[in-house]
Every structure is written in structure tokens, then in C-alpha cells.
C-alpha positions, -999 to +999 in steps of 0.1 A: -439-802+095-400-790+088-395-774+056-363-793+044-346-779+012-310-776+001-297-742-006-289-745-049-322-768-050-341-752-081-372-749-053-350-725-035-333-709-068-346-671-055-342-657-090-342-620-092-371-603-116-356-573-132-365-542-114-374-511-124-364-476-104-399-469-090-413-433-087-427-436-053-398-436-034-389-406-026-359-407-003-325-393-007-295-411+003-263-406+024-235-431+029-214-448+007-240-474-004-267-446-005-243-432-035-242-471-050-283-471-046-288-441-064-261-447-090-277-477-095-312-460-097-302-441-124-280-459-148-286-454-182-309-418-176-301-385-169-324-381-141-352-399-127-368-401-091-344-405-064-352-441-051-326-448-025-339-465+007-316-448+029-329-424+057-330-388+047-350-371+032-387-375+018-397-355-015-424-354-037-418-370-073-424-345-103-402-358-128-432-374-151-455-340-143-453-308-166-445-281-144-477-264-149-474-227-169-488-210-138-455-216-123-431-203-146-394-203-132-383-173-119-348-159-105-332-140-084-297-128-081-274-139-051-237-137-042-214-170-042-202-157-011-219-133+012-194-129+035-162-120+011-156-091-008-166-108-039-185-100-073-193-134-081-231-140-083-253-170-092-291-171-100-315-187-076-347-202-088-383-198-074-417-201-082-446-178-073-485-183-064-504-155-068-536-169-072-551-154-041-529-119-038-548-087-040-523-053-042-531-041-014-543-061+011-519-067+032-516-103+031-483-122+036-459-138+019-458-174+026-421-189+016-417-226+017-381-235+018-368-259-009-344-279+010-317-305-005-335-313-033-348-293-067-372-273-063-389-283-085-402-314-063-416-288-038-438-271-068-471-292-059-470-277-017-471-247-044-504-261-058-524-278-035-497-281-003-494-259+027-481-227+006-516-229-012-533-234+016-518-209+037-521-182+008-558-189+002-565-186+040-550-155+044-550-135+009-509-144+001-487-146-023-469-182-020-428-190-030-409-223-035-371-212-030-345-234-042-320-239-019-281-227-034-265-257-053-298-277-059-319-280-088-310-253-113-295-226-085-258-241-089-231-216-083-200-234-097-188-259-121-186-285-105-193-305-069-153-307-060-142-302-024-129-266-028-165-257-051-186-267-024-170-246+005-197-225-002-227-249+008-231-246+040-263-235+066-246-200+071-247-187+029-281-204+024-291-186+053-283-155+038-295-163+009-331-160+022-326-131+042-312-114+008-338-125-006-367-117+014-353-080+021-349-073-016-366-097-042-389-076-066-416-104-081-431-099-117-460-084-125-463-067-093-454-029-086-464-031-049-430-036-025-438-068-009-402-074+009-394-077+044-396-064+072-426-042+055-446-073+047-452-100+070-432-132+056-440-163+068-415-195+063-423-226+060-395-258+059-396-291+061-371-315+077-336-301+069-360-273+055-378-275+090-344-268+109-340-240+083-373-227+089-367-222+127-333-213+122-343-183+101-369-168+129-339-175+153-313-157+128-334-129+112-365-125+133-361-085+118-370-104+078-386-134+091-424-128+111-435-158+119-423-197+107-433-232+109-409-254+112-421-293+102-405-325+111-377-300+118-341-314+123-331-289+147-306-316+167-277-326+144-262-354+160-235-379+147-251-413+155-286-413+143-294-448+154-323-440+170-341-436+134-344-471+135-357-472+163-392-455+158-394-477+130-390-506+151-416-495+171-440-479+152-437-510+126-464-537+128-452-560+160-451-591+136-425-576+110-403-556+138-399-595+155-390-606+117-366-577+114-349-583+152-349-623+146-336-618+112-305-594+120-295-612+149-291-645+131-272-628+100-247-610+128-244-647+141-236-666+109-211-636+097-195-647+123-191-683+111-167-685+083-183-712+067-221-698+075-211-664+059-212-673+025-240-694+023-257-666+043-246-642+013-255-658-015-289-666-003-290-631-009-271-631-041-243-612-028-216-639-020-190-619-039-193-591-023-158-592+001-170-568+033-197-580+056-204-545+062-213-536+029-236-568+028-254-559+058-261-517+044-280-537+015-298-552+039-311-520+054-324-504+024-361-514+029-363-501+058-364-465+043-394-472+027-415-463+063-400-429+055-419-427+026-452-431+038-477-399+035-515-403+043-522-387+002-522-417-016-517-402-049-479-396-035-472-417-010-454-452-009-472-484+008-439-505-002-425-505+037-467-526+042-458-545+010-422-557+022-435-567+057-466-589+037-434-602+015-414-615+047-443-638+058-449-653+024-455-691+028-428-710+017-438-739-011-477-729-009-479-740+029-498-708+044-504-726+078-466-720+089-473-683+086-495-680+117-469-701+140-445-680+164-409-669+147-381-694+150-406-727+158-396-758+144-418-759+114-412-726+100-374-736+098-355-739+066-325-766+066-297-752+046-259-768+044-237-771+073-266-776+096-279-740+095-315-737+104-332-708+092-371-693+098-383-687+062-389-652+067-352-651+063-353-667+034-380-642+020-359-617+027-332-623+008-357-633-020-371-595-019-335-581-020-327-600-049-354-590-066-355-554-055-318-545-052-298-572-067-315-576-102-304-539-110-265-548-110-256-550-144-219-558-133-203-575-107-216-573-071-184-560-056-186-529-084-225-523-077-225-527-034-190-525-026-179-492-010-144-500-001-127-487-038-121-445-030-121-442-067-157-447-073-166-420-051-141-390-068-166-380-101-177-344-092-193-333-119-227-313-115-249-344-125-233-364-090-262-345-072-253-373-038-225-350-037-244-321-024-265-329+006-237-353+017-215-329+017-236-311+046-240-342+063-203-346+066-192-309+072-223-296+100-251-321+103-240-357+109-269-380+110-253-414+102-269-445+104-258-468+131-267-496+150-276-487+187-248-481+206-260-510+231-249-547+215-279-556+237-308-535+228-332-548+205-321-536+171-337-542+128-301-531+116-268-549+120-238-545+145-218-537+121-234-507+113-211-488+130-203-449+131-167-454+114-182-474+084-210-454+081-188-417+083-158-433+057-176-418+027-166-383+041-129-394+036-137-411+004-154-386-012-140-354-004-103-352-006-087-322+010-084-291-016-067-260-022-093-238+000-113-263+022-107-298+038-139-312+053-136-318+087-130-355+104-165-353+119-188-326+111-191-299+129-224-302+144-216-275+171-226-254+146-263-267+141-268-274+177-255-238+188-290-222+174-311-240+199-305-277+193-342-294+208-349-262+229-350-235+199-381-213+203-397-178+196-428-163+192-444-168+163-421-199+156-445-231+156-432-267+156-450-296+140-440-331+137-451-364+135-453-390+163-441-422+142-416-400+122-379-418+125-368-382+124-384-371+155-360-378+176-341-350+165-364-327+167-380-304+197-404-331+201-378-361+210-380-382+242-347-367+246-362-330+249-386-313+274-423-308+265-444-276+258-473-258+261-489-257+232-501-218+230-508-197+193-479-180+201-456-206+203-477-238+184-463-271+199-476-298+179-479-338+171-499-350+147-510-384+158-496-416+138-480-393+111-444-397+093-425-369+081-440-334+076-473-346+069-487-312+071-464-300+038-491-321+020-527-309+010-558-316-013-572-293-031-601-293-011-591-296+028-628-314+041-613-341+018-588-351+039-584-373+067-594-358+099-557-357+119-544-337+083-578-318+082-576-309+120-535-296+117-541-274+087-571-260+104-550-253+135-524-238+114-547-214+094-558-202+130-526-197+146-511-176+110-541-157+111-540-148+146-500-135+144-508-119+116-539-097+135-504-083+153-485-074+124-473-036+122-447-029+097-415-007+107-423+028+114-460+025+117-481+036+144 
């Protein structure tokens, strides 16, 4: 049986349900329609949960918690500029478990790096995550830094060009060092700063990269460090993200995803097929196919967001997948027939055939992304207007870990650089559309122009996929997207796996699913329970070598 429908029919009227900015998506965005998401995200508040399905970053959601009194903020004083002959300082936040520190003891201090987001978000790896865990193994004292520019430790006025010369991997680098060799923490007379206590960090993702970067930079401060779902490889074109998503996705939706981006590339390319094409979508006004098709995408950073804890983690990449194969006009029996087969086509105007799935997914984008614009579509997913991309004040926090991406650390989503290689995102995703927001958004001023491509060089130069040291371990996950820039990509040679050097891959896991932790560990599932078991050993074991400085 042939579904036949016309395209305004009020059957096929895919009216959009207003949605609300959800709290369990936990992704930060990069790209010129990453800044329209999370503008869009948080209209009308001051700040809510970054919900931008773009591929960056996963963090944890705290904006409806309390920070609980146990973890008052604290701060510590840092230059602007470590480099210059300066006297400007700025105050950098941090938080402080010392639920299991005994003076002393000897136990370590376990510093979990921040990363491009407030600190605050990293507060529960405080309470029950890997810092907690750690400190409780070993008889530590646990930190949350917050990164320079992030959350509350902002050093300027505002996010212009010539205000942000100062973010960049080098200063936050020496940030930690500074403050590892020197911080004094409250309530506690013993000297518990580096090199004369054993200081273990901790980073995930960017933070990751940081993490390994530190042992690599200061292995005099820094003892030992784990570095998960670490992003040591910067690269420019990160289209292989999409890849382990195509893979790692159920079979069924990843043939959805391929059938439904080659026949949208097809009809863009039909002048009379494009805009019927668009507005089953909702988006017919908007004028650039390129922008139409980064809509498109969004979903797909929702596989990002998984994490095996429930209580945090998002099931909305499952839920969009189940959405694509719902039956159109109640009949379920078209579901189970192969994609593209006769009866599971739609008949729209002009002659255009369409499997329903398509249809379903523009349905889902209307609903999800579409009922948010309060204006015109052109104003909410249109990225070609400079001027809506100039605002710098300190509230436009996209300004921040874009800026990094644009000036050392790349990463912008593309299609595969093969026309003919299976692909879930558009052609037209291309490394010049994706990049332009670096132009747009950072005009040239009086003391720093951002570069025309980021100077990933700079990233790369401190081991790129071959970084190691002892006492530097390196975790990731095997269905992360981000994996392939890290030591553990198909692109990099494999390792022993010694307690020296930990060389590890948790099995079926996202993005630094080891940050995460219950309470109590025999709770959790047995790959989670297994890695933070493995990780307790290897710490304790370095730390059986520890002598400080001028000890015998």
C-alpha cells in the first residue's frame, strides 16, 4: 500500500508543539548555528542549561541544584597575563573536598580540571564523581578549578577580540601550575602545594587534553594525571565525529540518517524540490541551503550526551531514532519493510517520492527546533548577517570556547571529505561554512586578530595522539565521537596497557564515562565499576613511589 498525501493536506500539517529548553542536554556549541541554538535556548532567561545539539562538549547540568554548603566557593589569585610584566590579576574559583583528608597523612591532592564550562557543572565529580572517588581511595583532598574566563573566574569586561587574547592553552596552563605550586586552602595550616605533595590531575575532553598536557608541561608540579576522552589531536575537519556515530548508532536509524541526507542533498539540488523539501521542515524561508542542512544535524549531538548514570544522562539520541520510524496515519506494518520500498513512500508535489521517515524527521525538527523561533526563520537559523554575531558582552558565554576553537583547536564539523563515503550529515557541510563564524565573530582588534585557521600546530606540538609519560594514564570510550582525536583513534598506534602508563577503553562507553560515579561504586554497572576499580589501583600504586623534593 502507497501512502499518497499532498504536502499542505491538514493529515500532513506537521505542526510544531512548543518546546521547552530541556535540562538534559548537556552539550556546548560551536559554529555559527551552534550560537543561533543556544541563543535560542535561552531567550527570555539569564542562564539555563546549555542545550545546543552541536558536537562539543558534554557537562553535567547544575543549574536547578543548590550548590551544597560543603562546597563553598573559594579563590585564588592569578595574573591576566603570566608572561608580561603586568600587575593585573583576576580571581579564579575552586571548590574543595576534604571529606577524607587527614593533616598528615600524606595523601594527594586530586585536581579535576574545569574545562570550557563553569565550574560549577563539574561540582557533583566533586561529590560523588572521580575526585570523590579518588580522594576516598587514597585519603585526598579533592579540587574543581575553574578554568580562566569561565563561570565566575573572568578576567575582563568583556568577550571582544582584543579581551580574549588572553584565553588561550598556554595562560590556563599556567594558571594551574601557579596554582598548584602556591595555593594555601582554608582551614588547613599543613603546606599541601606542589612538588611537596603528590598532585594528581584529572581532565576531561578539552579538560582531558589539558590534563595530559600539564604532566607533559610541568611534570616538576604535576605527579601523575588521567587524561579522559582527552582531545589531544586538534585537527581542522572533524568529520569523523559523525562517523562513530554512524557506526556506533543502531544499524536501522544510521540507514534512516544516510537515506535521509542523500535524498535532501538531491532535492537541494532541484530548484523546484528545494522548497518543498524546506518547508516540510518549516524552514522554507530560510535563503541558504547550508544553513537548512546545520539544523538538520542538531540531533545528532544528542549520542554525545549519553552517560550510563541515568539520573544525568540523556536517552533523547534512542528517542529521536524511535521518532524517525513512527508509522505514518496509524499504519505500523510499513515500519518493519526495508527503507525506500514502495509502500513506505510519501507522494508529495512535483512527483517527489519520499520514505516517511523523512517525513518524521522533519516533523521532530519542527517540533524540537523550529517551535522555539519566536521571529522569523531567517533571524532564528540564518548565519549569513555578521551583525548578529558582534554582542560581546560577558553573558555571550559561546564567545569563549569558540574563541579557542578558532584560534588553536579547530574541530569543525564537516561532511567527510569523500562525496562517496557513506555520510548522516550533508555535503554541504563543508570546512569554509563551518570555519566563517571565526570571521564573523571576531573582527581584528587593536592587540590581536585571530588567525584564518587556527593554529592547531600549537595543540599537536605537545604530542598530538602519541603524548605519553609515566604516570600519565589515558581513558576513553570506544563509541565516543571524540575518540578519534584522541591516543586511542584508528588513526594512532596502540599500547601496552601497563600501571605506569594506563592505556585504557572502556567498552561501549561515550565521553569520559569514568568522570561519573555513585555514591556507592558496587552500584554501578560492571564496565564503570571495573574502570574506577582499575584506576584506584593504578593511583595507589604511583603513589607507593612518591618522595617529595629533597627527601631521602
Amino acid at each position: 500500500m502507497r501512502l499518497a498525501i499532498a504536502l499542505f493536506s491538514s493529515t500532513l500539517l506537521l505542526t510544531a508543539n512548543a518546546a521547552s529548553a530541556s535540562g538534559a542536554d548537556y552539550i556546548r556549541a560551536y559554529g555559527a548555528q551552534g550560537v543561533n541554538l543556544w541563543r535560542l535556548a535561552n531567550q527570555g532567561r539569564q542562564k539555563d542549561s546549555h542545550i545546543i545539539q552541536r558536537p562539543v562538549l558534554v557537562v553535567q547540568d547544575n543549574s536547578n541544584i543548590e550548590e551544597p554548603n560543603e562546597f563553598p566557593d573559594q579563590w585564588f589569585t592569578q595574573p591576566i597575563d603570566h608572561f608580561a610584566n603586568s600587575s593585573d590579576t583576576f580571581k579564579q574559583r575552586y571548590w574543595i573536598n576534604t571529606r577524607h583528608y587527614t593533616p598528615g597523612s600524606n595523601g594527594p591532592v586530586i585536581v579535576l580540571d574545569g574545562g570550557e564550562t563553569s565550574g560549577e557543572d563539574r561540582i557533583p565529580f566533586l561529590d560523588t564523581g572521580i575526585v570523590e572517588i579518588l580522594a576516598r581511595a587514597t585519603g585526598g583532598i579533592g579540587i574543581v578549578l575553574e578554568h580562566r574566563y569561565y563561570g565566575k573566574s573572568i578576567p575582563v569586561s568583556d568577550f571582544s577580540t582584543d579581551n580574549l587574547r588572553w584565553l588561550n592553552n598556554d595562560q590556563a596552563a599556567a594558571d594551574s601550575a601557579r596554582f598548584m605550586a602556591k595555593v594555601t586552602f582554608p582551614g588547613i595550616d599543613e603546606d599541601l602545594t606542589a612538588p611537596n605533595t603528590p598532585w594528581i590531575y584529572y581532565g576531561g575532553s578539552y579538560a582531558g587534553a589539558r590534563a595530559a598536557h600539564m604532566k607533559v608541561l610541568y611534570p616538576d608540579l604535576v605527579y601523575g594525571a588521567i587524561a579522559s576522552s582527552g582531545v589531544t589531536h586538534a585537527t581542522l575537519s572533524n568529520w569523523e565525529y559523525y562517523e562513530i556515530i554512524r557506526n556506533a548508532a543502531d544499524p536501522t536509524c544510521a540507514r534512516k540518517l544516510e537515506h535521509t541526507t542523500l535524498a535532501i542533498d538531491a532535492l537541494l539540488g532541484v530548484p523546484f524540490a528545494k522548497r518543498i523539501i524546506k518547508s516540510l521542515f518549516g524552514l522554507e524561508d530560510l535563503a541558504h541551503d547550508d544553513d537548512f542542512v546545520s539544523v538538520l544535524e542538531s540531533p545528532l549531538g544528542y549520542w554525545q550526551a549519553k552517560v550510563w548514570d541515568p539520573a544525568v544522562g540523556s536517552t533523547k539520541f534512542d528517542q529521536f531514532c524511535t521518532f524517525l520510524d513512527k508509522p505514518i496515519l496509524g499504519n505500523g506494518s510499513v515500519s518493519s519493510l526495508p527503507i525506500g520500498h514502495e509502500d513506505r513512500l510519501v507522494h508529495l508535489p512535483g512527483g517527489i517520492e519520499l520514505d516517511f521517515s523523512i517525513l518524521n524527521y522533519a516533523q521532530y525538527i519542527k517540533e524540537n527546533y523550529v517551535s522555539q523561533c519566536k521571529t522569523s526563520v531567517e533571524d532564528c537559523f540564518g548565519t549569513y548577517n555578521d551583525s548578529n554575531f558582534l554582542a560581546t558582552g560577558v553573558d555571550q558565554e559561546w564567545r569563549l570556547w569558540l574563541f579557542q576553537v578558532c584560534t588553536e583547536w579547530g574541530y569543525f564539523s564537516t561532511a567527510p571529505p569523500d562525496p562517496a563515503h557513506p555520510r548522516i550529515v550533508s555535503k554541504l557541510l563543508t570546512l569554509e561554512y563551518s570555519s566563517k563564524i571565526c570571521r564573523q565573530a571576531y573582527p581584528a582588534g587593536k592587540y590581536f586578530i585571530v588567525p584564518p585557521m587556527p593554529n592547531i600546530t600549537a595543540v599537536n606540538a605537545l604530542g598530538d595522539f602519541a603524548i605519553s609519560a609515566d604516570r600519565l594514564a589515558i581513558i576513553d570510550g570506544e563509541v565516543d565521537p571524540w575518540r578519534p582525536c584522541t591516543p586511542h583513534s584508528d588513526y594512532a598506534a596502540d599500547r601496552e596497557d601497563t600501571i605506569l602508563q594506563p592505556f585504557k577503553l572502556i567498552p561501549n562507553a561515550v565521553h569520559h564515562y569514568d568522570e561519573y560515579g555513585l555514591k556507592n561504586i558496587s552500584n554501578e554497572p560492571v564496565e564503570i565499576r571495573k574502570i574506577h576499580g582499575e584506576m584506584i589501583v593504578f593511583v595507589m600504586e604511583w603513589l607507593k613511589d612518591f618522595k617529595a623534593p629533597g627527601s631521602r
